[in-house]
N, CA, C and O atoms as a GROMACS GRO file, in nm:
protein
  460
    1UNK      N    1   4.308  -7.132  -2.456
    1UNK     CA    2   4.199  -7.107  -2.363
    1UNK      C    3   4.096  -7.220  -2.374
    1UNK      O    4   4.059  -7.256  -2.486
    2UNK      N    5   4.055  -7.269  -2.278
    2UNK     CA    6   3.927  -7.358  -2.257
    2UNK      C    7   3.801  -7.299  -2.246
    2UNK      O    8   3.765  -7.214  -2.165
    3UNK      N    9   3.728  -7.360  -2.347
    3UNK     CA   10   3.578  -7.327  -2.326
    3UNK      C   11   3.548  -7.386  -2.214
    3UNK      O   12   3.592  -7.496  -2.177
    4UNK      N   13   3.444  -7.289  -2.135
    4UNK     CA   14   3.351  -7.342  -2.012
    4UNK      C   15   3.221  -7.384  -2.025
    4UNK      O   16   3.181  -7.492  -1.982
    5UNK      N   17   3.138  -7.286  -2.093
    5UNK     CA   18   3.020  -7.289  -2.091
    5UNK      C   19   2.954  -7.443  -2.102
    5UNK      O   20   2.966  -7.506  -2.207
    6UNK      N   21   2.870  -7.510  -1.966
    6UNK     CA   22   2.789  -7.627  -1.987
    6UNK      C   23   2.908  -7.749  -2.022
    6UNK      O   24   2.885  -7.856  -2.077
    7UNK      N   25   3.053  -7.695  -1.966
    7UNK     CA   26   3.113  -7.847  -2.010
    7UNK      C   27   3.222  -7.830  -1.821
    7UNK      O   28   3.238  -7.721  -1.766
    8UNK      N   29   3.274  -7.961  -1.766
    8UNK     CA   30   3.365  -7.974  -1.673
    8UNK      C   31   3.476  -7.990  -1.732
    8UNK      O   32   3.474  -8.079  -1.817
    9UNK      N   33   3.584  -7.929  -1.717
    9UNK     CA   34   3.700  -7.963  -1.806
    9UNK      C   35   3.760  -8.047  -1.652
    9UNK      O   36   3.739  -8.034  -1.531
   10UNK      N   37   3.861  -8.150  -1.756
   10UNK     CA   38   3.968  -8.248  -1.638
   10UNK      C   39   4.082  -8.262  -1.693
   10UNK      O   40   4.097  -8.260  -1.815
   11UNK      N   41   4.186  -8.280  -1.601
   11UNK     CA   42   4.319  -8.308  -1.703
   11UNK      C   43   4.318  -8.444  -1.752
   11UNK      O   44   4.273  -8.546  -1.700
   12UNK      N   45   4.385  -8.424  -1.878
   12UNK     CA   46   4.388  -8.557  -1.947
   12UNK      C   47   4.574  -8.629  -1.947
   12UNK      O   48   4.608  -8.743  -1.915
   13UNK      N   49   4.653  -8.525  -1.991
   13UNK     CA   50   4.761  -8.551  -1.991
   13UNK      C   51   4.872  -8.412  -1.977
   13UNK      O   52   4.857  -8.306  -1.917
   14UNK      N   53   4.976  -8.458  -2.052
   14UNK     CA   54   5.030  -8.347  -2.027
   14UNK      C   55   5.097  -8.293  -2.214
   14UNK      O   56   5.125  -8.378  -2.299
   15UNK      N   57   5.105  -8.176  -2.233
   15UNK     CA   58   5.098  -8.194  -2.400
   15UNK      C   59   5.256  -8.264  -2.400
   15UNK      O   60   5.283  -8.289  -2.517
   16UNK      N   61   5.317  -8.284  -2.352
   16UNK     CA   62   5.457  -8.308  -2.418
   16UNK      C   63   5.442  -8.476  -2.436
   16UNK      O   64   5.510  -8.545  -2.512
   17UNK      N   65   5.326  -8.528  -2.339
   17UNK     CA   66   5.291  -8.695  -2.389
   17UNK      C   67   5.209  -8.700  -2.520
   17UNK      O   68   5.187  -8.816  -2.553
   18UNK      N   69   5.168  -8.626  -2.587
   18UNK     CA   70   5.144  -8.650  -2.716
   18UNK      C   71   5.245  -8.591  -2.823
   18UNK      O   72   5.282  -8.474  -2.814
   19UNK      N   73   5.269  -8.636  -2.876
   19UNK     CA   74   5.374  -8.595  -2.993
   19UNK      C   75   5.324  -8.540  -3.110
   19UNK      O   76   5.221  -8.603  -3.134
   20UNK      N   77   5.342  -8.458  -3.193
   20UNK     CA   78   5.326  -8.398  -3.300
   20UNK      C   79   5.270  -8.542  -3.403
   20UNK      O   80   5.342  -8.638  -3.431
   21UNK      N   81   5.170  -8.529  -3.434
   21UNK     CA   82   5.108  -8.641  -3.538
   21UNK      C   83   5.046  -8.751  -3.488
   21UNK      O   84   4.992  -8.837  -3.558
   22UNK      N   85   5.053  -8.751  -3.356
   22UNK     CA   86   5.051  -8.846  -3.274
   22UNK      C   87   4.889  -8.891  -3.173
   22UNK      O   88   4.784  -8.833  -3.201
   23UNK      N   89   4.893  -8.982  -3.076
   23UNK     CA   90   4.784  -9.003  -3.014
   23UNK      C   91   4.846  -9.063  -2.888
   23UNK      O   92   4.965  -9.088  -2.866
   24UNK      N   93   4.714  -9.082  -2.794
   24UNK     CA   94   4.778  -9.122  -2.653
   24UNK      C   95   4.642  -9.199  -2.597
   24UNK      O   96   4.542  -9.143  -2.642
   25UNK      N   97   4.611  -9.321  -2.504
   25UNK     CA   98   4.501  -9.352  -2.476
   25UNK      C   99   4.517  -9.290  -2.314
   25UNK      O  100   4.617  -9.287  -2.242
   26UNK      N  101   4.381  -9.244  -2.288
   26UNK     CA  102   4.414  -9.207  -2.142
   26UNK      C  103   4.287  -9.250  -2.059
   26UNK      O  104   4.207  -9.321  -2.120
   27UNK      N  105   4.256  -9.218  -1.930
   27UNK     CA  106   4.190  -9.295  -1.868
   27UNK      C  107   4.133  -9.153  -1.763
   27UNK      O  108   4.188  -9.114  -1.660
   28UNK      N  109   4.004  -9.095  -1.829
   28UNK     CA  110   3.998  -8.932  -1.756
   28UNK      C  111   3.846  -8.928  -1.665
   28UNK      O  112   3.746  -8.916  -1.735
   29UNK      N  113   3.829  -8.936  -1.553
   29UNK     CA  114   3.741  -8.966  -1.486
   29UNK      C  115   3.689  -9.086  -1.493
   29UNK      O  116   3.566  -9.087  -1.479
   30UNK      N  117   3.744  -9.202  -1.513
   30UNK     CA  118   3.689  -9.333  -1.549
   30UNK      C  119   3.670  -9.369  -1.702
   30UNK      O  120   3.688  -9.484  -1.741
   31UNK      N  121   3.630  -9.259  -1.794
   31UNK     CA  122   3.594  -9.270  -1.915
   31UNK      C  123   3.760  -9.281  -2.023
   31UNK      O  124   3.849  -9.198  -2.040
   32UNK      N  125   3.743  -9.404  -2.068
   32UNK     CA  126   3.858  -9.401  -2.188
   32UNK      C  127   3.875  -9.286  -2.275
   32UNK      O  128   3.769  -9.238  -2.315
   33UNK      N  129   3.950  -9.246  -2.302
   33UNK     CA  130   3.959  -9.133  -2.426
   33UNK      C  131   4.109  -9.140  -2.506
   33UNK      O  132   4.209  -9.199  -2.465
   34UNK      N  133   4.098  -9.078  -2.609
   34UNK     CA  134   4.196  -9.100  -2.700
   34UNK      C  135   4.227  -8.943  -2.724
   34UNK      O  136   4.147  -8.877  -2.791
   35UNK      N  137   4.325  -8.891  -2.679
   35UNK     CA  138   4.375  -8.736  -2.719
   35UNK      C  139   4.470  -8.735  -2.847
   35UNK      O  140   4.576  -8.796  -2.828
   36UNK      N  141   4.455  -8.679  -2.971
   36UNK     CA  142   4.547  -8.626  -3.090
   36UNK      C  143   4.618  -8.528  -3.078
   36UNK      O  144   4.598  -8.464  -2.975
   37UNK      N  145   4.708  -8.486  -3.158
   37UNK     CA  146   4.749  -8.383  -3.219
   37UNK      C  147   4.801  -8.384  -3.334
   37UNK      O  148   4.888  -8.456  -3.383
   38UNK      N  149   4.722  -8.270  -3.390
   38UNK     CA  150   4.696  -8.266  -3.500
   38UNK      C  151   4.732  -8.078  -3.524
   38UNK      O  152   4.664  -7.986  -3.479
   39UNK      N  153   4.872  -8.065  -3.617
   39UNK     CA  154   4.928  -7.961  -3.649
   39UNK      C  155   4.884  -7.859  -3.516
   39UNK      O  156   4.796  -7.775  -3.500
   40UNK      N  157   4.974  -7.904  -3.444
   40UNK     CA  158   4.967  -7.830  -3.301
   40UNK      C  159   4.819  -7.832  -3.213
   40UNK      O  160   4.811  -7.780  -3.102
   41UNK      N  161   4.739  -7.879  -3.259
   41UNK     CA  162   4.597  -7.880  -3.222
   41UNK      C  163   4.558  -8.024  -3.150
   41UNK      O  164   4.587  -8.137  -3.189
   42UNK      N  165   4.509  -7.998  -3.073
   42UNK     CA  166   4.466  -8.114  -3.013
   42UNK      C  167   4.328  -8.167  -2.955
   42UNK      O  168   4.253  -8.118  -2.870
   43UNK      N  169   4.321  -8.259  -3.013
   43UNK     CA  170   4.113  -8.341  -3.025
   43UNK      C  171   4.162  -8.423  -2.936
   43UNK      O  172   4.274  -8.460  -2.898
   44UNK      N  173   4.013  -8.451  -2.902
   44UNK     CA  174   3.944  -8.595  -2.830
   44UNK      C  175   3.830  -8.649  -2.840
   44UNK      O  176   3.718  -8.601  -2.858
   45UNK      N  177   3.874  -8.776  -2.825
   45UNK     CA  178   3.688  -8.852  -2.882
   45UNK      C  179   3.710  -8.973  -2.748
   45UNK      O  180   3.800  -8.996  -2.668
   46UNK      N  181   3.591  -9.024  -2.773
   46UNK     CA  182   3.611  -9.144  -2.669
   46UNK      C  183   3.658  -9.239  -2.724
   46UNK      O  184   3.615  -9.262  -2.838
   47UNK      N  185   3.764  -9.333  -2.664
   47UNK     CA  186   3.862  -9.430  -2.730
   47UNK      C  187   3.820  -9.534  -2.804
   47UNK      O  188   3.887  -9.570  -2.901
   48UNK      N  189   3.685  -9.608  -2.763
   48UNK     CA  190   3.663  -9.721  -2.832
   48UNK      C  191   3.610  -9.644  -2.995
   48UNK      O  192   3.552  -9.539  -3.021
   49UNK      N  193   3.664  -9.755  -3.081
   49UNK     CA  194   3.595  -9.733  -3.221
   49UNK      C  195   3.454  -9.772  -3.215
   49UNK      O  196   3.413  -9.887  -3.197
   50UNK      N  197   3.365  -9.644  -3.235
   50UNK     CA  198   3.201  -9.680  -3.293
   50UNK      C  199   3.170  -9.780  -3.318
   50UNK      O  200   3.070  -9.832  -3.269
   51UNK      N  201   3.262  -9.850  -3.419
   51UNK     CA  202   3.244  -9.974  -3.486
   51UNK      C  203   3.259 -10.098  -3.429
   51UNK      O  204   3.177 -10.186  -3.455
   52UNK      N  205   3.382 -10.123  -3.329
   52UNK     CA  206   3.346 -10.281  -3.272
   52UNK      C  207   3.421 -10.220  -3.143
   52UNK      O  208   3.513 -10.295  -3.110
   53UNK      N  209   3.414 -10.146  -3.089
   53UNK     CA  210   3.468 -10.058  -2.997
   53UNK      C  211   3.617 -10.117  -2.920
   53UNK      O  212   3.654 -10.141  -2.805
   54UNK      N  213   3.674 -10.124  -3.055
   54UNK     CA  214   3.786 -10.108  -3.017
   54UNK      C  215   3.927 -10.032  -2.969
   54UNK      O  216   3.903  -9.917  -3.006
   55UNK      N  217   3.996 -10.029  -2.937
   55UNK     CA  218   4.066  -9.903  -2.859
   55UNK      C  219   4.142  -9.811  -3.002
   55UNK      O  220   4.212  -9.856  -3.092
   56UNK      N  221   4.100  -9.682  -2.979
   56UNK     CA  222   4.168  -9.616  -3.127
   56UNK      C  223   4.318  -9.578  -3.090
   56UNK      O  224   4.408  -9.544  -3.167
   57UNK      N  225   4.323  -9.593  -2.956
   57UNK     CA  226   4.489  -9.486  -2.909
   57UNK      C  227   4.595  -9.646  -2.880
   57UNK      O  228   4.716  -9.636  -2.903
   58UNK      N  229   4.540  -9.776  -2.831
   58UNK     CA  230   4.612  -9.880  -2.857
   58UNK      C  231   4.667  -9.922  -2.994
   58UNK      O  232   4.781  -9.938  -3.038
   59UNK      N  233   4.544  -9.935  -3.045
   59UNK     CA  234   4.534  -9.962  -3.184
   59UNK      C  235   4.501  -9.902  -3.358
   59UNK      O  236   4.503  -9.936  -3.476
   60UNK      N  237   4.473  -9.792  -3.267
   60UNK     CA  238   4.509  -9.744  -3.446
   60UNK      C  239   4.576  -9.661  -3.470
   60UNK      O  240   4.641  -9.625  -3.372
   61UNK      N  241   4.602  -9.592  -3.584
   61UNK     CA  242   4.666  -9.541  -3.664
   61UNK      C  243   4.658  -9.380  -3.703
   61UNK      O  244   4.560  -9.358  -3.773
   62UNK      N  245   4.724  -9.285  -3.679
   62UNK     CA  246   4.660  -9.143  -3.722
   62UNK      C  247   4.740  -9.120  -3.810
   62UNK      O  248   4.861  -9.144  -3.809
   63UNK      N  249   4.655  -9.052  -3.924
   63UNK     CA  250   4.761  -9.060  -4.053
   63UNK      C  251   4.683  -8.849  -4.056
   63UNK      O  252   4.562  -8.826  -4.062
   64UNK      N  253   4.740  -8.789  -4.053
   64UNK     CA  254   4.682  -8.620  -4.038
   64UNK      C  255   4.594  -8.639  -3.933
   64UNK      O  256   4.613  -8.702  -3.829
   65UNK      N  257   4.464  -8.558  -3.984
   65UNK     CA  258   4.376  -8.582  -3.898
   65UNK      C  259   4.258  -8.655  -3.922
   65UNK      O  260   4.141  -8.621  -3.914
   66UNK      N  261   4.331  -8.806  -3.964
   66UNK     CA  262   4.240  -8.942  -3.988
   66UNK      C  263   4.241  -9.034  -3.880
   66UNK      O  264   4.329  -9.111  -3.919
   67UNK      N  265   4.211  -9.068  -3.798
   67UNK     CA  266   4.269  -9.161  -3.730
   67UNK      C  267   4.189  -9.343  -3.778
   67UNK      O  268   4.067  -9.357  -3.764
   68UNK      N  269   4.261  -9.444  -3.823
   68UNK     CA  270   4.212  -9.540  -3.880
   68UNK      C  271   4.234  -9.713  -3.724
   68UNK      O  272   4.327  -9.750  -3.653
   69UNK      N  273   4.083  -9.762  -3.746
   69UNK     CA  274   4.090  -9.824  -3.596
   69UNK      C  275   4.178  -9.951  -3.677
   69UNK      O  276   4.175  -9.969  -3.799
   70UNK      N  277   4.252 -10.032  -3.580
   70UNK     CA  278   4.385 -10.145  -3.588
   70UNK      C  279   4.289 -10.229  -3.617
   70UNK      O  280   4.334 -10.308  -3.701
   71UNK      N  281   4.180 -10.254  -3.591
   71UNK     CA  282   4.079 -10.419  -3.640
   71UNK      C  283   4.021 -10.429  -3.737
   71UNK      O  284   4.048 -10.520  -3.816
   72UNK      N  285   3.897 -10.315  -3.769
   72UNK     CA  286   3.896 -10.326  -3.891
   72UNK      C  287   3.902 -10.214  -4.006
   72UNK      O  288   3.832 -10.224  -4.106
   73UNK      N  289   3.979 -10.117  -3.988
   73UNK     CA  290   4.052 -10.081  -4.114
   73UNK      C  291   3.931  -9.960  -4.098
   73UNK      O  292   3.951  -9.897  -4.203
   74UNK      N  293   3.821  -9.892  -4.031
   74UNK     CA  294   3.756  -9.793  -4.054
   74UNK      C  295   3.811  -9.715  -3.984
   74UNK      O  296   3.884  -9.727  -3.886
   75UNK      N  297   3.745  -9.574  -4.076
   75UNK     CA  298   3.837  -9.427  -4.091
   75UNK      C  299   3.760  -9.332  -3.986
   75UNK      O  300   3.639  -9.354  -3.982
   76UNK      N  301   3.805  -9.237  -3.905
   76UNK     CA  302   3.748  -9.105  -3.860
   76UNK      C  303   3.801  -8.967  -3.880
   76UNK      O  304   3.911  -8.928  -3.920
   77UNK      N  305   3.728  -8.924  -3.852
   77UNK     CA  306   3.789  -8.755  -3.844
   77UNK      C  307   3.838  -8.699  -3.724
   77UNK      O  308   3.770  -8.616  -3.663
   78UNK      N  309   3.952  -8.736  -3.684
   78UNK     CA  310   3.974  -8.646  -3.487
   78UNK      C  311   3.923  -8.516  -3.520
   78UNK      O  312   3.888  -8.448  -3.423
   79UNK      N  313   3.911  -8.467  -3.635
   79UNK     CA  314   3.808  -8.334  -3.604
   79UNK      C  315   3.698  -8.331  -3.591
   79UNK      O  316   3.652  -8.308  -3.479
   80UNK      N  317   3.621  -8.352  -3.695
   80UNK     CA  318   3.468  -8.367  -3.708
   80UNK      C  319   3.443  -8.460  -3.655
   80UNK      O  320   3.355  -8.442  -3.571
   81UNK      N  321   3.493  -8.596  -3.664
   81UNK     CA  322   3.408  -8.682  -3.561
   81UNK      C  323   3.332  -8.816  -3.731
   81UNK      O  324   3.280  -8.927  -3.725
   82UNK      N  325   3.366  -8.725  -3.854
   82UNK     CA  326   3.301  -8.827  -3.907
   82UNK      C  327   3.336  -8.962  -3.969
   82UNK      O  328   3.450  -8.973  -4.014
   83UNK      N  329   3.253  -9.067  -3.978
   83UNK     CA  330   3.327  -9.184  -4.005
   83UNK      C  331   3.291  -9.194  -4.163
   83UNK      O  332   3.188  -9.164  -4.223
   84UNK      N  333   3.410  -9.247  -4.207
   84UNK     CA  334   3.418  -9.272  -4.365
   84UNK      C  335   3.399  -9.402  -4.407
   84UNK      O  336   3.442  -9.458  -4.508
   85UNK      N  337   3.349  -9.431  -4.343
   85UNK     CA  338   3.321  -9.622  -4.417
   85UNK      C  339   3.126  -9.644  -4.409
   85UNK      O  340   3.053  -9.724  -4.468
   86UNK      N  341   3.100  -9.544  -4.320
   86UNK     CA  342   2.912  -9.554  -4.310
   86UNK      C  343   2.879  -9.410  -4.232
   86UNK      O  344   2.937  -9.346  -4.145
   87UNK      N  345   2.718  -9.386  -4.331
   87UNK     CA  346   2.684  -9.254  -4.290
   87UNK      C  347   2.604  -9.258  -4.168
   87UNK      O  348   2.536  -9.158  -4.140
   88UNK      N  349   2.603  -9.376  -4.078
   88UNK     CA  350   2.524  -9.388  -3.984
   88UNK      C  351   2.565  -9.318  -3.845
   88UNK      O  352   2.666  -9.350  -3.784
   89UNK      N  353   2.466  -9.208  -3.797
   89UNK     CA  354   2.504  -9.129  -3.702
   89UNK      C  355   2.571  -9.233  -3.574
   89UNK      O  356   2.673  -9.201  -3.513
   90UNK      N  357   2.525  -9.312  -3.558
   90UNK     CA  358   2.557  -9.358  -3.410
   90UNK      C  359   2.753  -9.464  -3.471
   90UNK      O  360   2.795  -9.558  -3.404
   91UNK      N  361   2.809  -9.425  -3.569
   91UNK     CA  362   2.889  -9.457  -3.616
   91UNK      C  363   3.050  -9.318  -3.633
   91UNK      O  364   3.162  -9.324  -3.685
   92UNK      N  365   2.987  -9.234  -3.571
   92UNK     CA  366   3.043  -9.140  -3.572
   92UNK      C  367   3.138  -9.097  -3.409
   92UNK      O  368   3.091  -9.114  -3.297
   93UNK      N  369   3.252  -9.052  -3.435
   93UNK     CA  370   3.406  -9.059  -3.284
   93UNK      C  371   3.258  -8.973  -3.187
   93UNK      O  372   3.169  -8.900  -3.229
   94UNK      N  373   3.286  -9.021  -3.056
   94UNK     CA  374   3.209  -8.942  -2.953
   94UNK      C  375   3.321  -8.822  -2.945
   94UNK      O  376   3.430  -8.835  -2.889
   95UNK      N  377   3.288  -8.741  -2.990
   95UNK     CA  378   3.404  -8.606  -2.990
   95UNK      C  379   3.448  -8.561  -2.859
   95UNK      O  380   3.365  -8.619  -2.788
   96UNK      N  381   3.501  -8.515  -2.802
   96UNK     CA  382   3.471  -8.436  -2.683
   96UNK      C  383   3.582  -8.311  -2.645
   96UNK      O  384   3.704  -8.302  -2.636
   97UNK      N  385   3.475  -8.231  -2.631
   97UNK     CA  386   3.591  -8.059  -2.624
   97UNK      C  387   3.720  -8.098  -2.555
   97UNK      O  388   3.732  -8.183  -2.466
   98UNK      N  389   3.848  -7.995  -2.630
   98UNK     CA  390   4.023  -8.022  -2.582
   98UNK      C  391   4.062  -7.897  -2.551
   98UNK      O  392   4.005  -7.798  -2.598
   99UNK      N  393   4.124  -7.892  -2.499
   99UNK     CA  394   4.234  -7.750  -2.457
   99UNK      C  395   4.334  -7.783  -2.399
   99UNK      O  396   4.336  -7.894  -2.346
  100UNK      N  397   4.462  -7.685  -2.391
  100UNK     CA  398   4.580  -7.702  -2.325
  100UNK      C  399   4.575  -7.604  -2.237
  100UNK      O  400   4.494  -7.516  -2.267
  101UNK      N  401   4.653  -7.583  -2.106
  101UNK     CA  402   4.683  -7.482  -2.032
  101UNK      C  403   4.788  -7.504  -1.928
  101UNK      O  404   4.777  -7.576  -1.829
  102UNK      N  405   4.881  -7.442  -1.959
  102UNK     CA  406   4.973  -7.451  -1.883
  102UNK      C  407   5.072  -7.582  -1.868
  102UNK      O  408   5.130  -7.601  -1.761
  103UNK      N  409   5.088  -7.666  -1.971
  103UNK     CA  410   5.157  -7.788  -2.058
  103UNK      C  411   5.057  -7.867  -2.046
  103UNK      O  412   5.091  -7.973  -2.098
  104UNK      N  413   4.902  -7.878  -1.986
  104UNK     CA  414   4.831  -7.942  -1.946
  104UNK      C  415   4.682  -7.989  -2.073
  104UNK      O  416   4.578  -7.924  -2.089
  105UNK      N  417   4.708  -8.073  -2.119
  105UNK     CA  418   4.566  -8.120  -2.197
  105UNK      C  419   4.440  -8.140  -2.100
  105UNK      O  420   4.435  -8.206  -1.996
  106UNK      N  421   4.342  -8.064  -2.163
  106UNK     CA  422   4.251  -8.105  -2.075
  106UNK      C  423   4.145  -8.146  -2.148
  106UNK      O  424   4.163  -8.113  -2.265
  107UNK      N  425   4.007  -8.224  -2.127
  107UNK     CA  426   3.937  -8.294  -2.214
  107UNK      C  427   3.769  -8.231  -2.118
  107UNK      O  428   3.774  -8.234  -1.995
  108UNK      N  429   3.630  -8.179  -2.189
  108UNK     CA  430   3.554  -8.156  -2.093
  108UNK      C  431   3.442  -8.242  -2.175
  108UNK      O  432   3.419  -8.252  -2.296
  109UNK      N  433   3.371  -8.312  -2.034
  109UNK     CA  434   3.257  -8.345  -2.049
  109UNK      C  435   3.160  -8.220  -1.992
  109UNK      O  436   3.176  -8.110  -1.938
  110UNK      N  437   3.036  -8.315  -2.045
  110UNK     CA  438   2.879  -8.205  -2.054
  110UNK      C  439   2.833  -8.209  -1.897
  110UNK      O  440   2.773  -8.301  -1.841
  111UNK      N  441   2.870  -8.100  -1.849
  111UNK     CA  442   2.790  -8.078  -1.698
  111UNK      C  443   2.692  -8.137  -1.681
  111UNK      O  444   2.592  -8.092  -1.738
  112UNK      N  445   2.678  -8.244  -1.611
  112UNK     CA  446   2.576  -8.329  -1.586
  112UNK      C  447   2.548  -8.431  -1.678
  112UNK      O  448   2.445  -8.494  -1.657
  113UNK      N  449   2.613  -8.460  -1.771
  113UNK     CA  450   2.618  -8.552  -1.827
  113UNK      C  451   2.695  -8.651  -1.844
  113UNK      O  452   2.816  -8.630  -1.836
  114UNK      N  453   2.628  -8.835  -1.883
  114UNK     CA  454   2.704  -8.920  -1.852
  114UNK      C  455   2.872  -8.912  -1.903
  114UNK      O  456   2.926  -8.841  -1.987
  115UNK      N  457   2.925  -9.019  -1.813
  115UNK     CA  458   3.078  -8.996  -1.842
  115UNK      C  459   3.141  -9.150  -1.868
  115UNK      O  460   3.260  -9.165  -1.894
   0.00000   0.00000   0.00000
């Protein structure tokens, strides 16, 4: 089930394009995003890395639910969102709510907010 409240949900993909352990870069209202799955569960953050905003679903690596960016070697959480190399908030995955429905990933931004 997808949460509604204060968010637009959009399709992102379809779940059988992400694979078990896996990631996918996608392109969802204009905004890059990077969809996981992670032990049947599936996150999203926005694709570029915090750090030199590089693409996390081109280039990096998900090892559980770590995903590590291909340039320079820093760590996140596809869950929490937190980064393991610096405690600096603006260094942290732009998270953004996931759901499936009907083989369908869907990813929601904040009603009225930028995209």
């Amino acid at each position: 089930m997808l949460p509604t409240v204060g968010h637009l949900f959009y399709p992102a993909c379809n779940v059988d394009d992400v694979a078990e352990g896996g990631k996918v870069r996608v392109v969802v209202e204009g905004y890059p995003v990077c969809v996981y799955r992670v032990n049947g569960t599936f996150y999203a953050s926005g694709d570029p890395c915090p750090h030199e905003l590089v693409s996390l679903g081109d280039g990096g690596v998900l090892d559980g639910e770590v995903v590590t960016c291909g340039a320079h070697r820093w760590r996140f959480n596809v869950r929490t969102g937190e980064c393991y190399e610096d405690d600096d908030p603006s260094h942290r995955l732009t998270k953004l709510p996931c759901g499936r429905k009907d083989g369908v990933v869907y990813v929601g931004f904040e009603d009225g907010g930028e995209r």
